[in-house]
PDB file of N, CA, C and O in Angstrom:
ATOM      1  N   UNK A   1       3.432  36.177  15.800  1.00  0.00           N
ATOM      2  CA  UNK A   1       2.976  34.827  16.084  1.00  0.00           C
ATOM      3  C   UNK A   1       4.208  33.975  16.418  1.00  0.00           C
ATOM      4  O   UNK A   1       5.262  34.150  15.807  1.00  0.00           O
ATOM      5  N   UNK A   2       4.106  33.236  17.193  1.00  0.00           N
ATOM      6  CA  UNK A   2       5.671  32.200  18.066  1.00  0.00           C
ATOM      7  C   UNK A   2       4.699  31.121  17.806  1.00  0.00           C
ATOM      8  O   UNK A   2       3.487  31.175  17.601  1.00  0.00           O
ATOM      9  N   UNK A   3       5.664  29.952  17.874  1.00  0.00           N
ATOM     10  CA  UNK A   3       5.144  28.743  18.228  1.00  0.00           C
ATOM     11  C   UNK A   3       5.176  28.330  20.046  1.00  0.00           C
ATOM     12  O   UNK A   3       5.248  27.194  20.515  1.00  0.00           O
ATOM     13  N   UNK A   4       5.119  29.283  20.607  1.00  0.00           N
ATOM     14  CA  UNK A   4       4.533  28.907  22.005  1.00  0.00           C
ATOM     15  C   UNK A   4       3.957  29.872  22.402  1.00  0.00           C
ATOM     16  O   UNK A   4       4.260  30.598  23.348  1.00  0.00           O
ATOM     17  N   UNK A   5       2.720  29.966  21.402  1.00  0.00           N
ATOM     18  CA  UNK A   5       1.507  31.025  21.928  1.00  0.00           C
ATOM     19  C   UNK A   5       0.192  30.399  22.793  1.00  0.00           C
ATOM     20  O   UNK A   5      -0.321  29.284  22.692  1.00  0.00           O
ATOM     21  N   UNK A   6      -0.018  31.070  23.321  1.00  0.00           N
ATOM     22  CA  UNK A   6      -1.373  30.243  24.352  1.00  0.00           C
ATOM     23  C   UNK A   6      -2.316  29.820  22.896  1.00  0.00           C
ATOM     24  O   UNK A   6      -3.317  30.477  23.180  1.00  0.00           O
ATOM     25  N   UNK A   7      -2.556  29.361  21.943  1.00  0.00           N
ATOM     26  CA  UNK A   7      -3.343  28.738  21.262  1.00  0.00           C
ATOM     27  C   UNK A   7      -2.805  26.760  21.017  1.00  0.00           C
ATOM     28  O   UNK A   7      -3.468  25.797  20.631  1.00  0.00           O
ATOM     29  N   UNK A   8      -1.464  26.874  21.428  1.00  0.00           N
ATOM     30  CA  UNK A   8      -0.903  25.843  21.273  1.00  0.00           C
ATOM     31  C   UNK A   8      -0.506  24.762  22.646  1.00  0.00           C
ATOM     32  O   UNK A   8      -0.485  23.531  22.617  1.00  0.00           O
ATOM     33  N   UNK A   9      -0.264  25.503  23.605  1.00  0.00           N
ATOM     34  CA  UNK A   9       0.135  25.522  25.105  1.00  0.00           C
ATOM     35  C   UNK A   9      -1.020  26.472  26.180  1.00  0.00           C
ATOM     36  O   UNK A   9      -0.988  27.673  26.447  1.00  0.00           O
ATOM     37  N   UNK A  10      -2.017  25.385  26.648  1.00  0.00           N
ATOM     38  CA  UNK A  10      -2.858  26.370  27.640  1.00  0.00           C
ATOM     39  C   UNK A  10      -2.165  26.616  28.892  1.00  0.00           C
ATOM     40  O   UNK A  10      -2.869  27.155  29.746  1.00  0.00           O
ATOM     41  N   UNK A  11      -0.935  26.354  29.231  1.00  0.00           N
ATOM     42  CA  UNK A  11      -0.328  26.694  30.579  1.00  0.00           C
ATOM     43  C   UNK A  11       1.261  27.217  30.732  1.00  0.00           C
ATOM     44  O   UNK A  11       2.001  26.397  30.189  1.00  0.00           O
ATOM     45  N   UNK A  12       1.802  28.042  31.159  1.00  0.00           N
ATOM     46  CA  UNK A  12       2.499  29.217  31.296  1.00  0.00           C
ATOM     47  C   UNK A  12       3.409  27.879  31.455  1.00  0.00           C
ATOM     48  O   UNK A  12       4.438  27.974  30.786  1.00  0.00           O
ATOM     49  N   UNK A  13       3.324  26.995  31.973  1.00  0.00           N
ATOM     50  CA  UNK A  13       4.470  26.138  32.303  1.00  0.00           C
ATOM     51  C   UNK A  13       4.449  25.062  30.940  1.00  0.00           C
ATOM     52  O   UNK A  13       5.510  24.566  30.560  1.00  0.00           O
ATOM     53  N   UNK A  14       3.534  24.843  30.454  1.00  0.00           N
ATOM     54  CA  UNK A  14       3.867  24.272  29.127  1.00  0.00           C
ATOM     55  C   UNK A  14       4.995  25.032  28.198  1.00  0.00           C
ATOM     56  O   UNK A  14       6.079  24.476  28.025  1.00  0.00           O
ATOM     57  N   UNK A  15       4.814  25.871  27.811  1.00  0.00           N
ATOM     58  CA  UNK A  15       4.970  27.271  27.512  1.00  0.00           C
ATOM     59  C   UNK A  15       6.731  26.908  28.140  1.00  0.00           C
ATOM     60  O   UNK A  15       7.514  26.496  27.284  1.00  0.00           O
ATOM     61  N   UNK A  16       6.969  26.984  28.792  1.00  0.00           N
ATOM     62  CA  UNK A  16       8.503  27.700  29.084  1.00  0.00           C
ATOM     63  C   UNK A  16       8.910  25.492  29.061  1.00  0.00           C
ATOM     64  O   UNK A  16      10.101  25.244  29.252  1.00  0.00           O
ATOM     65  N   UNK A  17       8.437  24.844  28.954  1.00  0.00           N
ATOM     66  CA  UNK A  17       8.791  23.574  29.262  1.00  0.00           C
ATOM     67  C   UNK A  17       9.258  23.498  27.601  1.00  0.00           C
ATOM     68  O   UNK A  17      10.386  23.080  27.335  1.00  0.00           O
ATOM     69  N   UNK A  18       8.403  23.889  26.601  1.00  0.00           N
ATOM     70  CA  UNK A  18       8.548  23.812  25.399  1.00  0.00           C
ATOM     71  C   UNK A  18      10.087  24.308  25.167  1.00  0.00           C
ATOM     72  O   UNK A  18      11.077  23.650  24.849  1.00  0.00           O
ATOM     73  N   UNK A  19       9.870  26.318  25.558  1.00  0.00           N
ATOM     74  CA  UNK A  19      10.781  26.821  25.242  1.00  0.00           C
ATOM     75  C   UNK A  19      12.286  26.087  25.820  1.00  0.00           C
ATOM     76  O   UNK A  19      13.257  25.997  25.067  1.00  0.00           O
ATOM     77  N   UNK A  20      12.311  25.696  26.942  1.00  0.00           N
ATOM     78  CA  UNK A  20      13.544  25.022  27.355  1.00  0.00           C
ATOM     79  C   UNK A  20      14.009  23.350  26.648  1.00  0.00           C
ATOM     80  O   UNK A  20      15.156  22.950  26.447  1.00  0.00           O
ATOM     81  N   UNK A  21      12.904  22.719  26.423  1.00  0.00           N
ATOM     82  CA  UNK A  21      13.201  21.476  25.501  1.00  0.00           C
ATOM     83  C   UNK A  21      13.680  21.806  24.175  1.00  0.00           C
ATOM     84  O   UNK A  21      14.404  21.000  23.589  1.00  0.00           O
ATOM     85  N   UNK A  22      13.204  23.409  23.394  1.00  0.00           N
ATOM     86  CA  UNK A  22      13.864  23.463  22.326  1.00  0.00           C
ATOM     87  C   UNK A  22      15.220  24.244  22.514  1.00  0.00           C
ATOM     88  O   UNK A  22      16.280  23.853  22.024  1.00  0.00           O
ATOM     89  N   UNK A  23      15.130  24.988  23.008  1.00  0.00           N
ATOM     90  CA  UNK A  23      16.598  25.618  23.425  1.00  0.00           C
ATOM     91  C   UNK A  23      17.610  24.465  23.707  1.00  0.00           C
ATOM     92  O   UNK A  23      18.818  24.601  23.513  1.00  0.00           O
ATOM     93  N   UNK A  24      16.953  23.152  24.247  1.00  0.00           N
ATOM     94  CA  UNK A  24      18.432  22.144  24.842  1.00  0.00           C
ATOM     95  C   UNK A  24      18.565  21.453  23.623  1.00  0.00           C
ATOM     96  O   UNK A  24      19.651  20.913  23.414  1.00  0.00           O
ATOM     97  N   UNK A  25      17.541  21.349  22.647  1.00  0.00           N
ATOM     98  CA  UNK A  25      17.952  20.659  21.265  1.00  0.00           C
ATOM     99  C   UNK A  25      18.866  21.562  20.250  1.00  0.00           C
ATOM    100  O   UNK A  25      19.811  21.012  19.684  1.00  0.00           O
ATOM    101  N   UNK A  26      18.635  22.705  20.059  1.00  0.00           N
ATOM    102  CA  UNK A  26      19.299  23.699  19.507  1.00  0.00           C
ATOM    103  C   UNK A  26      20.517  24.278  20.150  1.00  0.00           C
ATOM    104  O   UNK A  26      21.076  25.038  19.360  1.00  0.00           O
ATOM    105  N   UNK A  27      21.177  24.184  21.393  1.00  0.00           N
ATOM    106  CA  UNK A  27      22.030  24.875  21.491  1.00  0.00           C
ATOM    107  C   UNK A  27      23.534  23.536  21.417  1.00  0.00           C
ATOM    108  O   UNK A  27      23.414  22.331  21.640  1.00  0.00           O
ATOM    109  N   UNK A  28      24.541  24.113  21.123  1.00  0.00           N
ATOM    110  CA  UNK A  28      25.541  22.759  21.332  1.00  0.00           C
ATOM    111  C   UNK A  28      25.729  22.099  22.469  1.00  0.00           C
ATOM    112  O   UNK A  28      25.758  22.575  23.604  1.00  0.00           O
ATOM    113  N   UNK A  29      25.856  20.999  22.142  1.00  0.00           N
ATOM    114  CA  UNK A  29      26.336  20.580  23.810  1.00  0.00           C
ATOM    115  C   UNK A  29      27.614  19.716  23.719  1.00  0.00           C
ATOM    116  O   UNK A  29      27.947  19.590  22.541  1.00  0.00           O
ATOM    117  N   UNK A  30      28.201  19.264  24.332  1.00  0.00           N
ATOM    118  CA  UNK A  30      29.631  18.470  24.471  1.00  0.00           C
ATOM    119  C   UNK A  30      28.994  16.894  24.220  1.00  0.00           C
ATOM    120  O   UNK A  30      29.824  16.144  23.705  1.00  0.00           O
ATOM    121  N   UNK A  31      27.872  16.371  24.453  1.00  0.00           N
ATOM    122  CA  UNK A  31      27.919  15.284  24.695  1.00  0.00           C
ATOM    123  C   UNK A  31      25.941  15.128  24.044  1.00  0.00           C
ATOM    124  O   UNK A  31      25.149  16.056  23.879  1.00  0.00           O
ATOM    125  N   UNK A  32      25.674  13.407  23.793  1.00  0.00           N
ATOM    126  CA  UNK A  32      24.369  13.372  23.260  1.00  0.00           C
ATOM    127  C   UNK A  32      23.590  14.116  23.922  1.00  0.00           C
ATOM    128  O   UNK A  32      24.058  14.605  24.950  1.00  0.00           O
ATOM    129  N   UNK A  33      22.178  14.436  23.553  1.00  0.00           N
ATOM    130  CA  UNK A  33      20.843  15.159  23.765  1.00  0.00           C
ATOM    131  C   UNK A  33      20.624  13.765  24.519  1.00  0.00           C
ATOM    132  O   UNK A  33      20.383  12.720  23.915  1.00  0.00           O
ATOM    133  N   UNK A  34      20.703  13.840  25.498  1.00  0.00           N
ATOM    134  CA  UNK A  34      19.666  13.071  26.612  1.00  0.00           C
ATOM    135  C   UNK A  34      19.396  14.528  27.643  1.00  0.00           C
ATOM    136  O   UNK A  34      19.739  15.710  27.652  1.00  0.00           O
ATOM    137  N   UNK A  35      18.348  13.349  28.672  1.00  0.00           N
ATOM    138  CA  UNK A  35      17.624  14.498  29.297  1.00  0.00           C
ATOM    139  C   UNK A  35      18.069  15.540  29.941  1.00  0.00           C
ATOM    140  O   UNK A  35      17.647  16.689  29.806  1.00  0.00           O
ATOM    141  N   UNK A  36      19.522  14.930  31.149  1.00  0.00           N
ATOM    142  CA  UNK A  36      20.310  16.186  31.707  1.00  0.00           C
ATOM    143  C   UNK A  36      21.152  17.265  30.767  1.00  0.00           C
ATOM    144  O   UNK A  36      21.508  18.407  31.058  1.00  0.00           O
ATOM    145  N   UNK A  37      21.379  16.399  29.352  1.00  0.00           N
ATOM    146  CA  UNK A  37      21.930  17.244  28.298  1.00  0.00           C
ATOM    147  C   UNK A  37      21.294  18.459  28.281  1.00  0.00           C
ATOM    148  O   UNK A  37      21.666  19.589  28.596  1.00  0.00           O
ATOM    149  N   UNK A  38      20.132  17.960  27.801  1.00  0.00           N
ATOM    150  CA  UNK A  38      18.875  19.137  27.143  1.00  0.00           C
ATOM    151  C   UNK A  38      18.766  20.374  27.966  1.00  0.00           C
ATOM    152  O   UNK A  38      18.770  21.560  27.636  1.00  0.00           O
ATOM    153  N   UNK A  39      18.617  19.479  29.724  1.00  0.00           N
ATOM    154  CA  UNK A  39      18.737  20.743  31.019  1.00  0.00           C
ATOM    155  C   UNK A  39      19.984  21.422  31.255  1.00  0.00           C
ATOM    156  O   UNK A  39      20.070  22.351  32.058  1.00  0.00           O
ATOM    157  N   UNK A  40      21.080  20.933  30.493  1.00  0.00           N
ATOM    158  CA  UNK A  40      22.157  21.703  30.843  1.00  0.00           C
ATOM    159  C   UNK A  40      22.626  21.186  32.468  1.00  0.00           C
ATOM    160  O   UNK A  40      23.071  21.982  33.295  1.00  0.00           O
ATOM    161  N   UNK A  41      22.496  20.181  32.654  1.00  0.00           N
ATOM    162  CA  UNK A  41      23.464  19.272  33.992  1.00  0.00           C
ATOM    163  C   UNK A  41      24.246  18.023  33.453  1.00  0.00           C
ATOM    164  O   UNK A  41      24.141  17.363  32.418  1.00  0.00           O
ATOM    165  N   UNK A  42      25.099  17.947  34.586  1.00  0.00           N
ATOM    166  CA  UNK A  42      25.419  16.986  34.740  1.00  0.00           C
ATOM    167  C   UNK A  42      24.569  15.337  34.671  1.00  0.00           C
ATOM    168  O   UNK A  42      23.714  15.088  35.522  1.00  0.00           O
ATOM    169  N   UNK A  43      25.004  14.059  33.325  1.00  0.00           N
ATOM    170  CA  UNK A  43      24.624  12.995  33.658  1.00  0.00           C
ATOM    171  C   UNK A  43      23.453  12.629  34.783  1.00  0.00           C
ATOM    172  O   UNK A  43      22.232  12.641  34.941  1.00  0.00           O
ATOM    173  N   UNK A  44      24.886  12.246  35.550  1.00  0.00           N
ATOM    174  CA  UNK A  44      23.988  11.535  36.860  1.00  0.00           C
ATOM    175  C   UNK A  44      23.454  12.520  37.911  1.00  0.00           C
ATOM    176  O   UNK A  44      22.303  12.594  38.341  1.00  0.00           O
ATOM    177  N   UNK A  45      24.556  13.282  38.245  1.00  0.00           N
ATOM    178  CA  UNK A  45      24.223  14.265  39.558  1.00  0.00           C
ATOM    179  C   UNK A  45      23.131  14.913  39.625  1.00  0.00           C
ATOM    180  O   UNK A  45      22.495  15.194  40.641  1.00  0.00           O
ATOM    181  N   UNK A  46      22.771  15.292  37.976  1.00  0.00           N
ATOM    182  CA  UNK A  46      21.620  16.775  37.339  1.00  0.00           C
ATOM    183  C   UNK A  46      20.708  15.936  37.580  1.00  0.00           C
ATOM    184  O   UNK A  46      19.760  16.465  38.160  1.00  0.00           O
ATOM    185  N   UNK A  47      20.583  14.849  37.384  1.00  0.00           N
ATOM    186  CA  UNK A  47      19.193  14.230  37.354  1.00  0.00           C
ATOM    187  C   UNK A  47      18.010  14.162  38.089  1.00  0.00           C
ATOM    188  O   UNK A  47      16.857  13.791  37.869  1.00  0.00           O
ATOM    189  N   UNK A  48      18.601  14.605  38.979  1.00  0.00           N
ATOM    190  CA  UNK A  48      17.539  15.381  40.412  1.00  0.00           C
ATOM    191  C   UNK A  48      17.738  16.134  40.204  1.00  0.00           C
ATOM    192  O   UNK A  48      17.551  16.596  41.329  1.00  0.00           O
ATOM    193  N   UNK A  49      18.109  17.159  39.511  1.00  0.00           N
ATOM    194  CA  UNK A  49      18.090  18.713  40.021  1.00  0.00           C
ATOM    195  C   UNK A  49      16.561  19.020  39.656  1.00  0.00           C
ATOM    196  O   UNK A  49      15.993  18.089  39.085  1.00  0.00           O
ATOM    197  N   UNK A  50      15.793  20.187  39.895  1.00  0.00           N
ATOM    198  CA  UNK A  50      14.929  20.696  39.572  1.00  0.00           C
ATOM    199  C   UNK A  50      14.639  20.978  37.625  1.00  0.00           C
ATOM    200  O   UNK A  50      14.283  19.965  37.024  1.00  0.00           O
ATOM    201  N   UNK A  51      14.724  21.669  37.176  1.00  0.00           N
ATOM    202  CA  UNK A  51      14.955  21.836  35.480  1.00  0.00           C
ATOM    203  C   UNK A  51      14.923  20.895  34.904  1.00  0.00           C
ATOM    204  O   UNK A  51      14.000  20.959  34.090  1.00  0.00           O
ATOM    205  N   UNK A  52      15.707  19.524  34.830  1.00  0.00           N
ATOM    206  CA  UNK A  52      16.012  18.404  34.557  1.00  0.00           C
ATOM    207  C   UNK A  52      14.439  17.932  35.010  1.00  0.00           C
ATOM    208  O   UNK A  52      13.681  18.131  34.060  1.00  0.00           O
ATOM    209  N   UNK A  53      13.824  17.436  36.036  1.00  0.00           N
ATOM    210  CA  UNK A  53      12.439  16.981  36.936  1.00  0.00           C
ATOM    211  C   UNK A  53      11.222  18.014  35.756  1.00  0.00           C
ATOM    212  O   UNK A  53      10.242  17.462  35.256  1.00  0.00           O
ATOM    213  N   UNK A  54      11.498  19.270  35.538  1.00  0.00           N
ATOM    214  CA  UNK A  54      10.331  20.035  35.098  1.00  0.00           C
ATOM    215  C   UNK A  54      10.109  19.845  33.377  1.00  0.00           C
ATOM    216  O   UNK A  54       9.039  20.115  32.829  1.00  0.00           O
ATOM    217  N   UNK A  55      11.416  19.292  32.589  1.00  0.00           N
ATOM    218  CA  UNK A  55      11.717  18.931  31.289  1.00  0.00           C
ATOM    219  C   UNK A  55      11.096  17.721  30.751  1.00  0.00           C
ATOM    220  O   UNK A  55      10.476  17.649  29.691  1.00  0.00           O
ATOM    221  N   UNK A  56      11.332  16.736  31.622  1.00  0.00           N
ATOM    222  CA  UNK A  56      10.598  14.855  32.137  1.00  0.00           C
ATOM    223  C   UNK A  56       9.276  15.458  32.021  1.00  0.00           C
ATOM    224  O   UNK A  56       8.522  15.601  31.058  1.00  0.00           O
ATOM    225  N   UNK A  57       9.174  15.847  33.537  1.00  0.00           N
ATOM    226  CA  UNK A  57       7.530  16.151  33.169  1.00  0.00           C
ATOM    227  C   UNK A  57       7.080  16.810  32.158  1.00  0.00           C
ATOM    228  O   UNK A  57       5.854  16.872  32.252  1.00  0.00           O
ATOM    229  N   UNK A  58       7.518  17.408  31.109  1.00  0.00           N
ATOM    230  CA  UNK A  58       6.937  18.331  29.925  1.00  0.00           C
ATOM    231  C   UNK A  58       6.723  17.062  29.129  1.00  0.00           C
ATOM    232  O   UNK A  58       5.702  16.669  28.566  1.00  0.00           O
ATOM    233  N   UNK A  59       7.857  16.545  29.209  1.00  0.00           N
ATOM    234  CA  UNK A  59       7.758  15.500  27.638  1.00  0.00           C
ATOM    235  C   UNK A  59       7.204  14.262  27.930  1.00  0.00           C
ATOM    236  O   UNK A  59       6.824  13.494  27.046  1.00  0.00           O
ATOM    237  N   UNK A  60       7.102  13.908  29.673  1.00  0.00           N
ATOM    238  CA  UNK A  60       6.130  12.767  29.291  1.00  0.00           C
ATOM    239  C   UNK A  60       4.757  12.942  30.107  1.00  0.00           C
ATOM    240  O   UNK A  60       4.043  11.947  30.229  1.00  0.00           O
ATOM    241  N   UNK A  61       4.403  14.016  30.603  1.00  0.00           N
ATOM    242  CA  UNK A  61       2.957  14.000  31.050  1.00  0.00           C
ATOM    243  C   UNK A  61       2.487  14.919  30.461  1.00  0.00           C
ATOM    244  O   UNK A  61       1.627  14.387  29.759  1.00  0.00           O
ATOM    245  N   UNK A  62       2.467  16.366  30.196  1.00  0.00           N
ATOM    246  CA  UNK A  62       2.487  16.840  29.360  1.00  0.00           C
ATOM    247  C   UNK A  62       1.560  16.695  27.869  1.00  0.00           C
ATOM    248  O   UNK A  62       1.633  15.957  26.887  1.00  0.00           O
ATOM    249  N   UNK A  63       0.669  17.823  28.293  1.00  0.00           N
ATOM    250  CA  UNK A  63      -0.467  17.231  27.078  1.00  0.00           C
ATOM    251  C   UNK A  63      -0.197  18.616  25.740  1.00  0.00           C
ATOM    252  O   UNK A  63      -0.374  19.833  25.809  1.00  0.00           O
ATOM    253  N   UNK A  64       0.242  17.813  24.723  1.00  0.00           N
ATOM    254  CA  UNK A  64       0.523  19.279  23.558  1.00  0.00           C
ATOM    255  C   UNK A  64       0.776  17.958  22.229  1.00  0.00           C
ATOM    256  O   UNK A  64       1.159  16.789  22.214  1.00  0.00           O
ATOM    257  N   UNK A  65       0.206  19.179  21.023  1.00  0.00           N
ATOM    258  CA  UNK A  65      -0.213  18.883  19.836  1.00  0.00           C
ATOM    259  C   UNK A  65       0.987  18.711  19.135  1.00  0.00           C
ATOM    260  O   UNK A  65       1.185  19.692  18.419  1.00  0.00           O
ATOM    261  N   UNK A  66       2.325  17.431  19.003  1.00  0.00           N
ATOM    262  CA  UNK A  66       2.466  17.694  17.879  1.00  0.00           C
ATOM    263  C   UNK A  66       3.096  18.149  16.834  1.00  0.00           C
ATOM    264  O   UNK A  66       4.154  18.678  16.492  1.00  0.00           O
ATOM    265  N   UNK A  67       1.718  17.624  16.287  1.00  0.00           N
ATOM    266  CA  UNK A  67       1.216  18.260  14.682  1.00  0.00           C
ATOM    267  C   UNK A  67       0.928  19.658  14.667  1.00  0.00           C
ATOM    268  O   UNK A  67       1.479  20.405  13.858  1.00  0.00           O
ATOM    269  N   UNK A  68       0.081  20.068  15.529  1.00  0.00           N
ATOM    270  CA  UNK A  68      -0.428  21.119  15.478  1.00  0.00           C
ATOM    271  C   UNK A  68       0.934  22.365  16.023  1.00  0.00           C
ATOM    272  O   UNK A  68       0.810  23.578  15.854  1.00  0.00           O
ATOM    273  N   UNK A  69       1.935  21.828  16.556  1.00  0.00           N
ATOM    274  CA  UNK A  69       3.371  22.623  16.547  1.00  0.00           C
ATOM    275  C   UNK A  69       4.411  22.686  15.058  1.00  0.00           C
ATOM    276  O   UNK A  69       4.892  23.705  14.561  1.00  0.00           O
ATOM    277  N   UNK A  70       4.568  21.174  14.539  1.00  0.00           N
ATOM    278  CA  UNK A  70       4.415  21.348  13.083  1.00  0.00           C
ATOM    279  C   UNK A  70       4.175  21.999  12.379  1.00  0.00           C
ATOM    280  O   UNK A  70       4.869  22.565  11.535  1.00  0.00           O
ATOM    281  N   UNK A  71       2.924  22.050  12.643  1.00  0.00           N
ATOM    282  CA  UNK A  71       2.458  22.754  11.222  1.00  0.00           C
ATOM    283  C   UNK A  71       2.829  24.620  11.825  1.00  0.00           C
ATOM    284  O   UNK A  71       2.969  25.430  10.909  1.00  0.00           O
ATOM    285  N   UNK A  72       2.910  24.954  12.730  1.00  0.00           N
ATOM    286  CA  UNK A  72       3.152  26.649  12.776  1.00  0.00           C
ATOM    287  C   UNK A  72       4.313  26.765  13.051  1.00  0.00           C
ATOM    288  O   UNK A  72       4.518  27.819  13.652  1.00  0.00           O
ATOM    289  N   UNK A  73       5.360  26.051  12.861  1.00  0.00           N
ATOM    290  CA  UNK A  73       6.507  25.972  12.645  1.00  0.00           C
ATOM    291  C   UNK A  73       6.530  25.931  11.276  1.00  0.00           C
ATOM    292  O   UNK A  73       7.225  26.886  10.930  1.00  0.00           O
ATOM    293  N   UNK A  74       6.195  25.415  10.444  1.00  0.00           N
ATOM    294  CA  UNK A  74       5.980  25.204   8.874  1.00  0.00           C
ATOM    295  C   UNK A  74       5.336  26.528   8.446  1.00  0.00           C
ATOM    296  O   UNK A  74       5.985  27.254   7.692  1.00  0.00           O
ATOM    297  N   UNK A  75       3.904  26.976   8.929  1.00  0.00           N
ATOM    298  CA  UNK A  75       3.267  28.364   8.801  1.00  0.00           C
ATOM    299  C   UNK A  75       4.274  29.649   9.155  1.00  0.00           C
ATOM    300  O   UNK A  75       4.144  30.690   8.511  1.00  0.00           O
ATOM    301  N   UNK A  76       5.154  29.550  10.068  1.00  0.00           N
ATOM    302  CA  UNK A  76       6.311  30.963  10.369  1.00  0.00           C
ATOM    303  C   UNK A  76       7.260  31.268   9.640  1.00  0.00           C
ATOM    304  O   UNK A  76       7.635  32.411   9.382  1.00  0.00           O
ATOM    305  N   UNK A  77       8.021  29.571   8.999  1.00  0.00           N
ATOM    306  CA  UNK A  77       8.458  29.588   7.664  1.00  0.00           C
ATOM    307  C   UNK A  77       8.465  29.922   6.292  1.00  0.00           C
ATOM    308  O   UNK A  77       9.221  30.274   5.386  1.00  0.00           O
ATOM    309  N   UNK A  78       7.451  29.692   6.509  1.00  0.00           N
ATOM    310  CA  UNK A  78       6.877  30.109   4.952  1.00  0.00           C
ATOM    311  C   UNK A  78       6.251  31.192   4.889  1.00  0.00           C
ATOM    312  O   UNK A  78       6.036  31.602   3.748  1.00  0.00           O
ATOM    313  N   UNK A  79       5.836  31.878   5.843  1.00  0.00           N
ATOM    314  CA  UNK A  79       5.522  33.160   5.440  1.00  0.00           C
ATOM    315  C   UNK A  79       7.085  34.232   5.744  1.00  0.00           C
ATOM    316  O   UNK A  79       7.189  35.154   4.934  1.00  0.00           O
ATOM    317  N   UNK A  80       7.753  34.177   6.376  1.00  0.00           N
ATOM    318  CA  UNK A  80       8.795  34.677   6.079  1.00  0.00           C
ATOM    319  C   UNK A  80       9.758  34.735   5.089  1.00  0.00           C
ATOM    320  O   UNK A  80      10.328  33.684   4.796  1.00  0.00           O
ATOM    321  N   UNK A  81      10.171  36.179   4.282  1.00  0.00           N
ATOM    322  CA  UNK A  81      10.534  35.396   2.998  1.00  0.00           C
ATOM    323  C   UNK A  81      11.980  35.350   2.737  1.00  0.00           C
ATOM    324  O   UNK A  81      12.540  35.472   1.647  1.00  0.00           O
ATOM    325  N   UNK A  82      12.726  35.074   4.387  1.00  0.00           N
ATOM    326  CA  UNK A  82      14.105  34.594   4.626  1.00  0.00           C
ATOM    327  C   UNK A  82      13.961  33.076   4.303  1.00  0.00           C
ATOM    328  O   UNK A  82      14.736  32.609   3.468  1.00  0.00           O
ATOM    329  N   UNK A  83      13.029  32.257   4.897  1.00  0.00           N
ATOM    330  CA  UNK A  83      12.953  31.124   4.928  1.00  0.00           C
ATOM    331  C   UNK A  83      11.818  30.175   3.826  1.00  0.00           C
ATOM    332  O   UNK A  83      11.691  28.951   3.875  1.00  0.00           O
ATOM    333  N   UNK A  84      11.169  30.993   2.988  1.00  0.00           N
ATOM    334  CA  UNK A  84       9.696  30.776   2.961  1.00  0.00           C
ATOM    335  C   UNK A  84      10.675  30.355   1.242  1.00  0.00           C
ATOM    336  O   UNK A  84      11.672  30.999   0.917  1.00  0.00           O
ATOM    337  N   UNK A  85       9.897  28.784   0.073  1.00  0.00           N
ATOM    338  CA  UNK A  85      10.721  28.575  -1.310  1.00  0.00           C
ATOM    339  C   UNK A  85      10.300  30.049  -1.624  1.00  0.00           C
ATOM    340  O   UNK A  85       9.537  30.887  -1.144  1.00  0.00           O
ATOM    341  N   UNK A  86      11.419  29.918  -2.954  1.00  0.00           N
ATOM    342  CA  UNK A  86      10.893  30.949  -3.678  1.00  0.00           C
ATOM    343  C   UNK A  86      11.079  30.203  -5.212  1.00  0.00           C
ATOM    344  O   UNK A  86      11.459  29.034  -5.258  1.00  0.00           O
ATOM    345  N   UNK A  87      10.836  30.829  -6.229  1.00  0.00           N
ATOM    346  CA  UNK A  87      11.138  30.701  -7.374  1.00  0.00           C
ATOM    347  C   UNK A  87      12.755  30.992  -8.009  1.00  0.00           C
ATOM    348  O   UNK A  87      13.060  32.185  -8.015  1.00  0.00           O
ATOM    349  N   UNK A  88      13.650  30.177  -8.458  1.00  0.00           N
ATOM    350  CA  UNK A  88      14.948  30.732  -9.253  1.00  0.00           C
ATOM    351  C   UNK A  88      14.438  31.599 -10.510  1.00  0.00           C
ATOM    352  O   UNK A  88      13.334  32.108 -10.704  1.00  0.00           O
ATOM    353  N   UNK A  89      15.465  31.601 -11.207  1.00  0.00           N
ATOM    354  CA  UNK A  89      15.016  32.838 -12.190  1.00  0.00           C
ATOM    355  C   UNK A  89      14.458  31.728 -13.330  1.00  0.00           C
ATOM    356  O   UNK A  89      13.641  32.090 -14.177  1.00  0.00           O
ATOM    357  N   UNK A  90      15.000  30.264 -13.278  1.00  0.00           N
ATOM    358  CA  UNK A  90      14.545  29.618 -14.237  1.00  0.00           C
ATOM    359  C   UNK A  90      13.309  29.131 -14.139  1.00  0.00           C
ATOM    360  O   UNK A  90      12.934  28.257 -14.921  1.00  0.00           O
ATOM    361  N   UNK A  91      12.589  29.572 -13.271  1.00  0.00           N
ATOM    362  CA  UNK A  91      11.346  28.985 -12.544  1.00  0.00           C
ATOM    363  C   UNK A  91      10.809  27.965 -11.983  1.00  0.00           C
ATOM    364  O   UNK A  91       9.615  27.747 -11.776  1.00  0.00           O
ATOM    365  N   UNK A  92      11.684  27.362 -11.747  1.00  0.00           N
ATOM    366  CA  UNK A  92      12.043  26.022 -10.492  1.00  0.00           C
ATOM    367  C   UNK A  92      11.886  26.697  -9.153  1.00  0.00           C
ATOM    368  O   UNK A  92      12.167  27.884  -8.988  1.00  0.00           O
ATOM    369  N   UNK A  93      11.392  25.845  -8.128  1.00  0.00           N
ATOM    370  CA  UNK A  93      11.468  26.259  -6.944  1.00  0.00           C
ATOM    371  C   UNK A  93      12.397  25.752  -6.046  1.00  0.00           C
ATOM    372  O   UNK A  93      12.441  26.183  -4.893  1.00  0.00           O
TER     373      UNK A  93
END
């Protein structure tokens, strides 16, 4: 189970719009998370580029849940039991 399974994203381009908006939040960059950041361009120049144009459109026309990404981000967590509380030995969590 991923959090960009067709139950969450009905379109192949939602889907990779996601995967590339989280990849530009997660990977380092030299300079703030704005939009050409996220696409991996240049400021001003990137801002037309294509990638940069398909990222915009994810995040502001773009119809997706969310909460409903939340929460199976929260559900992948916790059932994994790298990431998921556990109990100490004193029985605190």
């Amino acid at each position: 189970m991923f959090i960009t399974s067709v139950d969450l994203f009905s379109t192949l381009a939602q889907r990779r719009g996601f995967r590339e908006y989280l990849a530009g939040l997660l990977l380092p960059r030299d300079r703030n998370k704005t939009l050409t950041c996220l696409a991996g361009t240049e400021p001003v120049v990137g801002a037309q580029y294509a990638a940069v144009q398909r990222l915009q459109f994810f995040l502001s026309e773009s119809t997706w849940d969310q909460d409903a990404i939340n929460a199976r981000r929260l559900q992948l967590l916790l059932a994994d039991p790298a990431t998921s509380p556990h109990r100490t030995q004193a029985g605190c969590w």
